[in-house]
PDB file of the backbone (N, CA, C, O) and the ligand in Angstrom, with CONECT records:
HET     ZN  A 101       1
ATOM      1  N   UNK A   1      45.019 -32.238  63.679  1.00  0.00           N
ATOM      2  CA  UNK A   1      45.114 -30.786  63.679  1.00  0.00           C
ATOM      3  C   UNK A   1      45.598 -30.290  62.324  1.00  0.00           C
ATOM      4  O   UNK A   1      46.685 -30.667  61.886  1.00  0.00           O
ATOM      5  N   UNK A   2      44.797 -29.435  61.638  1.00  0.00           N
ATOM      6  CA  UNK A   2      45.531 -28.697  60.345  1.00  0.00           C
ATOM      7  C   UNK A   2      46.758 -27.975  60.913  1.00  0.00           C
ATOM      8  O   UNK A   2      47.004 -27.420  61.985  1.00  0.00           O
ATOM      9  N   UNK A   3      47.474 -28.211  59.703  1.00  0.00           N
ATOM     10  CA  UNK A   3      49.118 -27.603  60.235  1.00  0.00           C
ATOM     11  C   UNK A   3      49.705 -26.585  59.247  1.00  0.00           C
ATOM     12  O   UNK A   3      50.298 -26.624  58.168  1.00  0.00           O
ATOM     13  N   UNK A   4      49.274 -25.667  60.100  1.00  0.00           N
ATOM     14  CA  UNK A   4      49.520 -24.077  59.211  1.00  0.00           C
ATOM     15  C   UNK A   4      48.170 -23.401  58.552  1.00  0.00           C
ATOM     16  O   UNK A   4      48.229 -22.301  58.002  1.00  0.00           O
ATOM     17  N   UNK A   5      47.243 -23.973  58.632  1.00  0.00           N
ATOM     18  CA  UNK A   5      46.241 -23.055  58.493  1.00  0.00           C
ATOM     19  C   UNK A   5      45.470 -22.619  59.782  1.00  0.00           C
ATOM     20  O   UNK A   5      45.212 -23.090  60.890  1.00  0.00           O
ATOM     21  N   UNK A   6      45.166 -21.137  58.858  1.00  0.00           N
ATOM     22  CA  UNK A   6      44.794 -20.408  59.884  1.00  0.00           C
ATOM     23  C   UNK A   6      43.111 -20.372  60.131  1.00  0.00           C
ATOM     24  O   UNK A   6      42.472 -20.146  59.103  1.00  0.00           O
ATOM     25  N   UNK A   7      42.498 -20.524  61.089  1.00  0.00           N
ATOM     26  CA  UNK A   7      41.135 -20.444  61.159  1.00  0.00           C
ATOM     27  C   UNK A   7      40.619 -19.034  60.535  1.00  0.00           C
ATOM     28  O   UNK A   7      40.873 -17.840  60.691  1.00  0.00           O
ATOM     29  N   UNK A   8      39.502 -20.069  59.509  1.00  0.00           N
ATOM     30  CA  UNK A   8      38.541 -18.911  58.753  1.00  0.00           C
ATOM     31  C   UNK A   8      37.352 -17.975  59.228  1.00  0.00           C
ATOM     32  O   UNK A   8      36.482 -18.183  60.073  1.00  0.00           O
ATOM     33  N   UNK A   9      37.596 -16.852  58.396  1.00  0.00           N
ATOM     34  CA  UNK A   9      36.680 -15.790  59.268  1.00  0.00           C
ATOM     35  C   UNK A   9      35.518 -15.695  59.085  1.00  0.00           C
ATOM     36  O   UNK A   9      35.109 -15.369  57.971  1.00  0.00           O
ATOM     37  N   UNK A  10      34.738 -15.926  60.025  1.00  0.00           N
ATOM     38  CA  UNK A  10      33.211 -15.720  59.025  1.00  0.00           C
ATOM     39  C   UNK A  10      32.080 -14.417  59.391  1.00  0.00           C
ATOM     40  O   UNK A  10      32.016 -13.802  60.455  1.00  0.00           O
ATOM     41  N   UNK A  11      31.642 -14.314  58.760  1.00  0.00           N
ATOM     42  CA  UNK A  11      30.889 -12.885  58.503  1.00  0.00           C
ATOM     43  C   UNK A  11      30.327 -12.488  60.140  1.00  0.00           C
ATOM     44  O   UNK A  11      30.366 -13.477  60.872  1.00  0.00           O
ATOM     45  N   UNK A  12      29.891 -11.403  60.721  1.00  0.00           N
ATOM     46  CA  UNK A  12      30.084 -11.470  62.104  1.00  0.00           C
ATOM     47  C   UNK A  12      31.255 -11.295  63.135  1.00  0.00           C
ATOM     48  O   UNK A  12      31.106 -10.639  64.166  1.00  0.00           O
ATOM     49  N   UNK A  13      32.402 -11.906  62.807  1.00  0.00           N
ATOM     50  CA  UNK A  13      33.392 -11.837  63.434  1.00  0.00           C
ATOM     51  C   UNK A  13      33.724  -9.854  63.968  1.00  0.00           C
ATOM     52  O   UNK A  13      33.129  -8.921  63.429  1.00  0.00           O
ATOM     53  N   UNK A  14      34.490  -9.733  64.787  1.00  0.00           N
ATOM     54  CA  UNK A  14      34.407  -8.249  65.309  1.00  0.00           C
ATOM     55  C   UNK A  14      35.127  -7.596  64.461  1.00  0.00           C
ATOM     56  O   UNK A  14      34.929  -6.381  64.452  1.00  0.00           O
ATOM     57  N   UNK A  15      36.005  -8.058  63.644  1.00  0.00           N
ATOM     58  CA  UNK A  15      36.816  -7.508  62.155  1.00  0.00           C
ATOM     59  C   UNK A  15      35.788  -6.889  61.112  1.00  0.00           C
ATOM     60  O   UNK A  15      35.983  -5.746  60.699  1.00  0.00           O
ATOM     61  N   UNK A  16      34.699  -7.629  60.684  1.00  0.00           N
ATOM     62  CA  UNK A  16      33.971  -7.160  60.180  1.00  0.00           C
ATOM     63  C   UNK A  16      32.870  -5.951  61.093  1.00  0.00           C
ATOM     64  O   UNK A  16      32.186  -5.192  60.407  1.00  0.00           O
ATOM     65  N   UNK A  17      32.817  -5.897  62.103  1.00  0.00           N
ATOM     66  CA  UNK A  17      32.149  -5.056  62.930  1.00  0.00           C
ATOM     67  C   UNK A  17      32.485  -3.653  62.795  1.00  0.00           C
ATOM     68  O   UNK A  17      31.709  -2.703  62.680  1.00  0.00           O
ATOM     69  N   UNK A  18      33.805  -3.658  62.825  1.00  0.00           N
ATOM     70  CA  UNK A  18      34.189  -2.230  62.338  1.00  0.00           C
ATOM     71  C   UNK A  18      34.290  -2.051  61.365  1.00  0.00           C
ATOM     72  O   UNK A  18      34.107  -3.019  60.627  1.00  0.00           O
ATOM     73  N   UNK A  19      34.719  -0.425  60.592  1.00  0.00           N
ATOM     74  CA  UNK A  19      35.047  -0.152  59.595  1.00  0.00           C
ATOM     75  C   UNK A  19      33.701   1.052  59.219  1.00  0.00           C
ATOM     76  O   UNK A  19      32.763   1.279  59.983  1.00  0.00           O
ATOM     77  N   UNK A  20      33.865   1.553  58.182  1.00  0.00           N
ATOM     78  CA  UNK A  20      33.087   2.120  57.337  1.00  0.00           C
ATOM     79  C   UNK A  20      31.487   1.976  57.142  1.00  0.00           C
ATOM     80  O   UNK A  20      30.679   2.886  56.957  1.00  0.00           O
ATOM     81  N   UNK A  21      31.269   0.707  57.226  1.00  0.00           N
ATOM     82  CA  UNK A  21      29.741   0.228  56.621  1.00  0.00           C
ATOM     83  C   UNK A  21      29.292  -0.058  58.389  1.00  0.00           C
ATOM     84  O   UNK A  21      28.495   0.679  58.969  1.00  0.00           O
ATOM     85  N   UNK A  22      29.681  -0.739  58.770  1.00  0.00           N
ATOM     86  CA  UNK A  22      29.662  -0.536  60.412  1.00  0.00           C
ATOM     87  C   UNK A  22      29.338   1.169  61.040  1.00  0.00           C
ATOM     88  O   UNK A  22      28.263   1.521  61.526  1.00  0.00           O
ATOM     89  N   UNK A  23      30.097   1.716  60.937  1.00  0.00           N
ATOM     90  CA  UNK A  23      29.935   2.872  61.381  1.00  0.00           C
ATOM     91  C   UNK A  23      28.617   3.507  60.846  1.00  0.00           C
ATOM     92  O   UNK A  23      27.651   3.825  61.539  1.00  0.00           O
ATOM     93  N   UNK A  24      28.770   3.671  59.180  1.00  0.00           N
ATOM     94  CA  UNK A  24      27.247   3.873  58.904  1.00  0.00           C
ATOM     95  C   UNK A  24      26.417   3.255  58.862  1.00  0.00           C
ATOM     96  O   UNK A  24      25.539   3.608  58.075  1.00  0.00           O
ATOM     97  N   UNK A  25      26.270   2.434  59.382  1.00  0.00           N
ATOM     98  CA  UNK A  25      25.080   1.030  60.082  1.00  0.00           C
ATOM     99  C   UNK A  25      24.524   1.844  61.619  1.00  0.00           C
ATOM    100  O   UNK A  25      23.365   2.059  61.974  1.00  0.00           O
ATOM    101  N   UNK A  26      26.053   2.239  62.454  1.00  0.00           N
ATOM    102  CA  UNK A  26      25.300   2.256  63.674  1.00  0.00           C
ATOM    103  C   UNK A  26      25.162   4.063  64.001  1.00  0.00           C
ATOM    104  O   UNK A  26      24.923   4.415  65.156  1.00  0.00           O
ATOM    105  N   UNK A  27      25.314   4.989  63.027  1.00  0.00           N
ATOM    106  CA  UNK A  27      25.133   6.298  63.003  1.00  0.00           C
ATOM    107  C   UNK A  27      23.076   6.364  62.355  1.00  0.00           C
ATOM    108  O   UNK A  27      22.189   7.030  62.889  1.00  0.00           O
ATOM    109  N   UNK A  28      22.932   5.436  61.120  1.00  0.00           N
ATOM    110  CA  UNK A  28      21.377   5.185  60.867  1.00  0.00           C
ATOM    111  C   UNK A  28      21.178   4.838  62.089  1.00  0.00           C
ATOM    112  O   UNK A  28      21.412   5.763  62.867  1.00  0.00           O
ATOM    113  N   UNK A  29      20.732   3.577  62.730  1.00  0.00           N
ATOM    114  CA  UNK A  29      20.691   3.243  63.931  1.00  0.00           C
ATOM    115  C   UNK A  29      20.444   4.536  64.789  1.00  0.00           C
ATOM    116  O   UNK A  29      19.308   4.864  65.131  1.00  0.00           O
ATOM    117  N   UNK A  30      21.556   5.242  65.115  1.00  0.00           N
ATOM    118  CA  UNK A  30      21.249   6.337  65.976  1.00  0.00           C
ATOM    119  C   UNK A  30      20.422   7.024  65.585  1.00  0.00           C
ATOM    120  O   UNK A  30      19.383   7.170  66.229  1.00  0.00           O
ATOM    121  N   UNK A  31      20.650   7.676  64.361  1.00  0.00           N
ATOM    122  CA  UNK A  31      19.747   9.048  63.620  1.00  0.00           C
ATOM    123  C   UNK A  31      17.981   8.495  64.200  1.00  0.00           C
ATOM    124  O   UNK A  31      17.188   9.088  64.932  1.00  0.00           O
ATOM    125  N   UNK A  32      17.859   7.037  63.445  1.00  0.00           N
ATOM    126  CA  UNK A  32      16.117   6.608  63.426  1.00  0.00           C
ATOM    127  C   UNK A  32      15.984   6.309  64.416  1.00  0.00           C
ATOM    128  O   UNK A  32      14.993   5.592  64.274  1.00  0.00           O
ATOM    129  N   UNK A  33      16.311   6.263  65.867  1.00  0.00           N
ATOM    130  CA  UNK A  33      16.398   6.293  67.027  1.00  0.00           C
ATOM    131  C   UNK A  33      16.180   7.199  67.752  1.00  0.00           C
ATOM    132  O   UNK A  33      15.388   7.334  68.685  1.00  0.00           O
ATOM    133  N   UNK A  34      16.982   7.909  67.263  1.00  0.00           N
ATOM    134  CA  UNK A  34      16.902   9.644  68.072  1.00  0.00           C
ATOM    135  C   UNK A  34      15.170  10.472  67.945  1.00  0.00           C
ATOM    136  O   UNK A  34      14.103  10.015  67.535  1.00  0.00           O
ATOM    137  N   UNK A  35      15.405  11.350  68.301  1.00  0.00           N
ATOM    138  CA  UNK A  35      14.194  12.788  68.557  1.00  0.00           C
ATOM    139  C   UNK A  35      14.529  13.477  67.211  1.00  0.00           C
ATOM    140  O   UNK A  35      13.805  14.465  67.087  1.00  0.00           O
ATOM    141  N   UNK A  36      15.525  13.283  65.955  1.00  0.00           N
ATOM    142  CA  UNK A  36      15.755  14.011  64.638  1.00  0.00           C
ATOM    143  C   UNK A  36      15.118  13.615  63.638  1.00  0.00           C
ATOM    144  O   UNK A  36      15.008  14.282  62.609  1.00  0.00           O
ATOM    145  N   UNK A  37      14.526  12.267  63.850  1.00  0.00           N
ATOM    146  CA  UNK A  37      13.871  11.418  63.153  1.00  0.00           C
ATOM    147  C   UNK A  37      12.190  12.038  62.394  1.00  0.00           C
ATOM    148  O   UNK A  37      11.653  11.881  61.297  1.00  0.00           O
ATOM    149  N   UNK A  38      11.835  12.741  63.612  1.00  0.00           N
ATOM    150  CA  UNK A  38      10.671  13.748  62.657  1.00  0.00           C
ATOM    151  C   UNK A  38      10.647  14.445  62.099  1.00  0.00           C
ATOM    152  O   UNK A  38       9.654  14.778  61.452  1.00  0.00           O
ATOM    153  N   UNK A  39      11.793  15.027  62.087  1.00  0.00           N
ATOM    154  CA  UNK A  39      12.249  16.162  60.880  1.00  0.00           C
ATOM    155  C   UNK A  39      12.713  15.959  59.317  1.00  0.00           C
ATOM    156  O   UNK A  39      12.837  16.734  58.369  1.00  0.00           O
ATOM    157  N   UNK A  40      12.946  14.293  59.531  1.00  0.00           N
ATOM    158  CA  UNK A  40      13.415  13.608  58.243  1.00  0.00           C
ATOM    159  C   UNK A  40      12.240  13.855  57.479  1.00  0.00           C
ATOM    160  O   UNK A  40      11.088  13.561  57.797  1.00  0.00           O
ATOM    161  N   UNK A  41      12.761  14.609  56.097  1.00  0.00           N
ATOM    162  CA  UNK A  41      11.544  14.684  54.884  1.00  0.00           C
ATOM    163  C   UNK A  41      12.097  14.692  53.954  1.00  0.00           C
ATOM    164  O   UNK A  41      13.222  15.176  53.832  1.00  0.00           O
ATOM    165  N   UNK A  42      11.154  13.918  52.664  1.00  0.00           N
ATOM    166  CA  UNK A  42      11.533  13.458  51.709  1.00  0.00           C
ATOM    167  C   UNK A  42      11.406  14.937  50.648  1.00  0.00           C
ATOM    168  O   UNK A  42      10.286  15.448  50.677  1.00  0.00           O
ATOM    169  N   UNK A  43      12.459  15.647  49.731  1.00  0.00           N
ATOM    170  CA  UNK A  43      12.291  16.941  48.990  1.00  0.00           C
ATOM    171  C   UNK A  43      11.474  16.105  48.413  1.00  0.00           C
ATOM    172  O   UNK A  43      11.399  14.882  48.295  1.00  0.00           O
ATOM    173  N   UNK A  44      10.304  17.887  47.757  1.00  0.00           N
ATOM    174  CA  UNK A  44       9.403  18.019  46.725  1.00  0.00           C
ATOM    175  C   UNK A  44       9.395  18.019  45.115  1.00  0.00           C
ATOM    176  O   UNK A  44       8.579  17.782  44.223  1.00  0.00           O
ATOM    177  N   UNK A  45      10.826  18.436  45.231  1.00  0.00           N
ATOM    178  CA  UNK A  45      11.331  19.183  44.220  1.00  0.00           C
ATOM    179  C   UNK A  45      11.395  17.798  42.748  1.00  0.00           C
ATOM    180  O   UNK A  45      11.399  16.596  43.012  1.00  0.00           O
ATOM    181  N   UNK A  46      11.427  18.214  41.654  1.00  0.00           N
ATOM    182  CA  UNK A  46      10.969  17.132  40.405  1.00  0.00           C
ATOM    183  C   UNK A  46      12.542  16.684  40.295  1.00  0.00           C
ATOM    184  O   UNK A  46      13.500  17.443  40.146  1.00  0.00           O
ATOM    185  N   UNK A  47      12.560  15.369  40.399  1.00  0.00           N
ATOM    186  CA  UNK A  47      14.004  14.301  39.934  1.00  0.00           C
ATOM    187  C   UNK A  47      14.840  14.062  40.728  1.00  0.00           C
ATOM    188  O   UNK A  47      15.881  13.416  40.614  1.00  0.00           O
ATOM    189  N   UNK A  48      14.124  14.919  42.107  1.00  0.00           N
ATOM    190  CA  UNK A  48      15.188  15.252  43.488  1.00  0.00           C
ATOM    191  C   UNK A  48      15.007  13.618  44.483  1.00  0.00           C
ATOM    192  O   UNK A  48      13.900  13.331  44.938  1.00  0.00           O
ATOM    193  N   UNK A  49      16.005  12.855  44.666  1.00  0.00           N
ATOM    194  CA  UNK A  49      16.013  11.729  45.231  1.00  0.00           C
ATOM    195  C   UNK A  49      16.209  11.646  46.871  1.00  0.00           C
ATOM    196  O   UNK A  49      16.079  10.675  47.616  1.00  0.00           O
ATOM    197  N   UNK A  50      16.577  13.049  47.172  1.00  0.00           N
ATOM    198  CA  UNK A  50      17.022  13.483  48.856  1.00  0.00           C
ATOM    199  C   UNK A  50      16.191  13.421  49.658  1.00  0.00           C
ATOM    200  O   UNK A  50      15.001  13.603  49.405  1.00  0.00           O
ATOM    201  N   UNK A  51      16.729  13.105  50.976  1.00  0.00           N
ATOM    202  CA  UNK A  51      15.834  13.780  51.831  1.00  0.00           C
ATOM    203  C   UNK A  51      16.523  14.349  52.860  1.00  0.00           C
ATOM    204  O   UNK A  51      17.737  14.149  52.901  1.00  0.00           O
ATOM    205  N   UNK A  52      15.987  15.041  53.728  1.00  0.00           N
ATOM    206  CA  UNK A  52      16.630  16.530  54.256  1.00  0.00           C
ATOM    207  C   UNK A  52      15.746  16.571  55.744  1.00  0.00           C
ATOM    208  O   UNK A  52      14.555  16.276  55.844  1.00  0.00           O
ATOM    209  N   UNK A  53      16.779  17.077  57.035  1.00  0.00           N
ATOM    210  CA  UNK A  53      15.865  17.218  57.744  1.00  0.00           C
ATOM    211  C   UNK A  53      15.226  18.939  57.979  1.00  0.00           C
ATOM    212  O   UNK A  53      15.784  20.036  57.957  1.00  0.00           O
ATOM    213  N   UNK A  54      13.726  18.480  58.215  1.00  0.00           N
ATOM    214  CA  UNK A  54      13.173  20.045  57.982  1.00  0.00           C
ATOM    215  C   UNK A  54      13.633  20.907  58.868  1.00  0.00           C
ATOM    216  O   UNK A  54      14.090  20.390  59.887  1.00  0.00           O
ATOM    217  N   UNK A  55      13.659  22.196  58.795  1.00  0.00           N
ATOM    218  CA  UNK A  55      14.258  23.455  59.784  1.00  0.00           C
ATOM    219  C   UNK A  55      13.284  24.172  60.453  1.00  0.00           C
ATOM    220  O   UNK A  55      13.445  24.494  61.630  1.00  0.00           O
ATOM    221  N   UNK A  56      12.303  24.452  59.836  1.00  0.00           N
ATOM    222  CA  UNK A  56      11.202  25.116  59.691  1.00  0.00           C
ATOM    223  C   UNK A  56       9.917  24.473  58.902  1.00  0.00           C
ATOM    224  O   UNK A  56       9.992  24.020  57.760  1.00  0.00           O
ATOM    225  N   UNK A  57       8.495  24.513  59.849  1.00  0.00           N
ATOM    226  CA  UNK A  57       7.597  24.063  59.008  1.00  0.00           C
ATOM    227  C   UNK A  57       7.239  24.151  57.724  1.00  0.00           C
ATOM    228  O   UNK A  57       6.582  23.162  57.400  1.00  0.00           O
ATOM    229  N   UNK A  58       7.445  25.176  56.562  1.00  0.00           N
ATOM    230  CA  UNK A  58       7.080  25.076  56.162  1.00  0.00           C
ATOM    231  C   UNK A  58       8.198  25.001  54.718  1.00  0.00           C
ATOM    232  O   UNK A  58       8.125  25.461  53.578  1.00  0.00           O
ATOM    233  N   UNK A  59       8.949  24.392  55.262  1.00  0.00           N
ATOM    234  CA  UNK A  59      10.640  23.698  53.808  1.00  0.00           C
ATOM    235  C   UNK A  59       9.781  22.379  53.444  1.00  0.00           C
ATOM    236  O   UNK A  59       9.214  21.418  53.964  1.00  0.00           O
ATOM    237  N   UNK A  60      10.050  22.948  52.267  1.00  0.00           N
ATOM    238  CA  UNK A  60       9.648  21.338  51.239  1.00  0.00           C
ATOM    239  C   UNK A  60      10.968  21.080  50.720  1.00  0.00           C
ATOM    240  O   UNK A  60      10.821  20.014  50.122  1.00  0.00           O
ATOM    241  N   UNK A  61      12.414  21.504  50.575  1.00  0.00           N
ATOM    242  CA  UNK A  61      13.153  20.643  49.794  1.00  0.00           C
ATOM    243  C   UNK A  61      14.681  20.966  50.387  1.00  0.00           C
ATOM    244  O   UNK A  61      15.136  21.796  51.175  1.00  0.00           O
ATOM    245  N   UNK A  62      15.200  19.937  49.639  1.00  0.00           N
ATOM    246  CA  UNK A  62      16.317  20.148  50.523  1.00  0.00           C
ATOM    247  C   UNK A  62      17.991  21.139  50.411  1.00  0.00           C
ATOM    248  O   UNK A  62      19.001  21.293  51.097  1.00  0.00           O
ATOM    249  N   UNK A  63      17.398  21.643  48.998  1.00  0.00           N
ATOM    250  CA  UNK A  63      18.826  22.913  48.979  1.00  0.00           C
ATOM    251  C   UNK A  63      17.693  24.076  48.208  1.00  0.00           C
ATOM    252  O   UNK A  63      16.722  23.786  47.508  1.00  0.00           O
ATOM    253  N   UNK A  64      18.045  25.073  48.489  1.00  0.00           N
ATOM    254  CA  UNK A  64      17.478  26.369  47.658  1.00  0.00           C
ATOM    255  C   UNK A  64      17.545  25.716  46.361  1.00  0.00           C
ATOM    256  O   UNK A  64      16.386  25.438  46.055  1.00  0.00           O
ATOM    257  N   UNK A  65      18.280  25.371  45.530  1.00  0.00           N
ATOM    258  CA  UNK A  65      17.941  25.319  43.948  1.00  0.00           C
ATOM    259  C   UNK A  65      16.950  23.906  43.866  1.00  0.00           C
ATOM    260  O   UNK A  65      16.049  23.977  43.030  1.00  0.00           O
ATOM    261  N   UNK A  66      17.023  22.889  44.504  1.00  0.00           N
ATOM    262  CA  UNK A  66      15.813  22.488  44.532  1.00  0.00           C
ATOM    263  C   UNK A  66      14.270  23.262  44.908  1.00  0.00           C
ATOM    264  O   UNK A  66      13.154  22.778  44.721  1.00  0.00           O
ATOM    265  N   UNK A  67      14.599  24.572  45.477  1.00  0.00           N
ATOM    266  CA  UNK A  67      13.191  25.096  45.731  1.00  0.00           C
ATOM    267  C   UNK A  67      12.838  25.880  44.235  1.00  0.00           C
ATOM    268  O   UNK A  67      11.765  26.048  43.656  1.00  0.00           O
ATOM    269  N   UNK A  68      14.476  26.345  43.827  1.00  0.00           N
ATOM    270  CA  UNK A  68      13.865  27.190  42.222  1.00  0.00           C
ATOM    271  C   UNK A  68      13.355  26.126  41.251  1.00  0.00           C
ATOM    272  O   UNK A  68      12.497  26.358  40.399  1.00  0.00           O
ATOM    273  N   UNK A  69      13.981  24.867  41.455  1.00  0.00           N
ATOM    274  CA  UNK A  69      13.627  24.038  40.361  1.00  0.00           C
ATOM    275  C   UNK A  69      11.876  23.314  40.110  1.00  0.00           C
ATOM    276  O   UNK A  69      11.138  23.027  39.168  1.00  0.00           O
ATOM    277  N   UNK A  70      11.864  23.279  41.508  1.00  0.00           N
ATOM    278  CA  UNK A  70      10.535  23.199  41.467  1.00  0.00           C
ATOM    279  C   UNK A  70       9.547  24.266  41.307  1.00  0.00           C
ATOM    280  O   UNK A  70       8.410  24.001  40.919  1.00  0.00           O
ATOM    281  N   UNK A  71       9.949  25.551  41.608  1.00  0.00           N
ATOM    282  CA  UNK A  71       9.274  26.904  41.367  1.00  0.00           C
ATOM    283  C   UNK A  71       9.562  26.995  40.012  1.00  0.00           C
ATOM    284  O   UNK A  71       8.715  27.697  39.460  1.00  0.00           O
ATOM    285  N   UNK A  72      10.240  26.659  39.397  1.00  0.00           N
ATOM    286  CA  UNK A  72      10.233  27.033  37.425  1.00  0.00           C
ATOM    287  C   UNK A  72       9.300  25.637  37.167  1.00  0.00           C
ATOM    288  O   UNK A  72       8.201  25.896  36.677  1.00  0.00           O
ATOM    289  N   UNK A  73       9.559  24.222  37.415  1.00  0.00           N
ATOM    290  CA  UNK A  73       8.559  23.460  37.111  1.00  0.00           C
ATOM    291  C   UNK A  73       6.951  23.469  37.266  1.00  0.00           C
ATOM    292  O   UNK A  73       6.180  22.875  36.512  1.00  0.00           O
ATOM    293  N   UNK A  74       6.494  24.457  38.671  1.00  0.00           N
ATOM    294  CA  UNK A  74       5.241  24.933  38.681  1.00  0.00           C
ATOM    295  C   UNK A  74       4.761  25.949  37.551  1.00  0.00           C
ATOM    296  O   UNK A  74       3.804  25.809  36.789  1.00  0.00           O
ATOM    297  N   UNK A  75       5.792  27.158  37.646  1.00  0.00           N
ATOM    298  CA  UNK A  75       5.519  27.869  36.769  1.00  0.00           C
ATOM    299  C   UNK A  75       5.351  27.342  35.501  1.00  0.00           C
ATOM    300  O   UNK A  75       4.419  27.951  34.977  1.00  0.00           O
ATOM    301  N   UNK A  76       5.885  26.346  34.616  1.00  0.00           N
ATOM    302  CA  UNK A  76       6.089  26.059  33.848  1.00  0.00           C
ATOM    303  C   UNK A  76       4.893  24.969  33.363  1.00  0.00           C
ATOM    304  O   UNK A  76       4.520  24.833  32.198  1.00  0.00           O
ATOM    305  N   UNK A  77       4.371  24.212  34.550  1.00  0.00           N
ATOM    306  CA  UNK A  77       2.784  23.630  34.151  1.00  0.00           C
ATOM    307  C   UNK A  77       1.634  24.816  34.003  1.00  0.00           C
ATOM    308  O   UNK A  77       0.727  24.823  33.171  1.00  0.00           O
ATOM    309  N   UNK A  78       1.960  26.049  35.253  1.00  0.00           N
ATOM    310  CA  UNK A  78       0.979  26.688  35.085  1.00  0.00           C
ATOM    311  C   UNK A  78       0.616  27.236  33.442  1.00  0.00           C
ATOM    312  O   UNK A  78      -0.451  27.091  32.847  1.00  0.00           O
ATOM    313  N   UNK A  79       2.054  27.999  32.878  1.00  0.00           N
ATOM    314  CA  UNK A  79       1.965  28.639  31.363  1.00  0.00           C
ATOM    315  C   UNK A  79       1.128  27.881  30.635  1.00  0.00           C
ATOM    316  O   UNK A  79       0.050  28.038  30.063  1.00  0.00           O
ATOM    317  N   UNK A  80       2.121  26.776  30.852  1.00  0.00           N
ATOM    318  CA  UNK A  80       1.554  25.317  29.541  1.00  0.00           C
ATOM    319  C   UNK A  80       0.264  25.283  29.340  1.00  0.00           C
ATOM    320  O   UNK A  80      -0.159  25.008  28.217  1.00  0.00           O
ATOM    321  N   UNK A  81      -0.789  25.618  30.626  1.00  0.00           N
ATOM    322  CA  UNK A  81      -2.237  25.070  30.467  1.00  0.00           C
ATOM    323  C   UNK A  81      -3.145  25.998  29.799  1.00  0.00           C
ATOM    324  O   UNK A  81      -4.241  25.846  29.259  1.00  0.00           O
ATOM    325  N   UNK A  82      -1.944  27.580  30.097  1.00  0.00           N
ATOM    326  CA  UNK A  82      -3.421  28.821  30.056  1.00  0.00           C
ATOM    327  C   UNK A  82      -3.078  28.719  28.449  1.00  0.00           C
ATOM    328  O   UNK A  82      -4.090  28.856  27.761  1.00  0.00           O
ATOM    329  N   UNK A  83      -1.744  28.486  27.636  1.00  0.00           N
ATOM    330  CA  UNK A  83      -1.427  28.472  26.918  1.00  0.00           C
ATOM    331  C   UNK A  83      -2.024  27.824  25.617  1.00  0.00           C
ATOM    332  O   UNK A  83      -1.403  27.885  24.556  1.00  0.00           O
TER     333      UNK A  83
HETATM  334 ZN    ZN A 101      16.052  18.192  46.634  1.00  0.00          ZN2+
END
């Protein structure tokens, strides 16, 4: 018998089950599970890495200044071309 050591923990154990990364493990889990899951959309908007769930059919992004940013980036190909 080892004398004084304590048995090692290995990954799995219910210590690691909880906590932080656990929790947001089993909240994904829920979300892509659930009926919210079709609303998940990826923004339109240029450099924007988010995604957002939609409210209304016809939201492409996921905060108002992502909608201006992409509305000055349209505008801003349109000028360029007539230009
Ligand atoms: Zn965005």
């Amino acid at each position: 018998m080892d004398r004084g050591r304590r048995p090692r923990r290995t990954p799995g154990t219910a210590a690691r089950r909880r906590g932080p990364r656990a929790a947001l493990a089993r909240a994904a889990v829920a979300f892509l599970a659930g009926p919210d899951r079709r609303r998940l959309r990826a923004c339109h908007a240029p450099r924007c890495v988010r995604y957002f769930l939609q409210d209304h059919p016809r939201q492409e992004w996921c905060t108002p200044s992502c909608g201006n940013r992409a509305r000055v980036a349209r505008h801003h190909e349109r000028h360029k071309k007539t230009a």
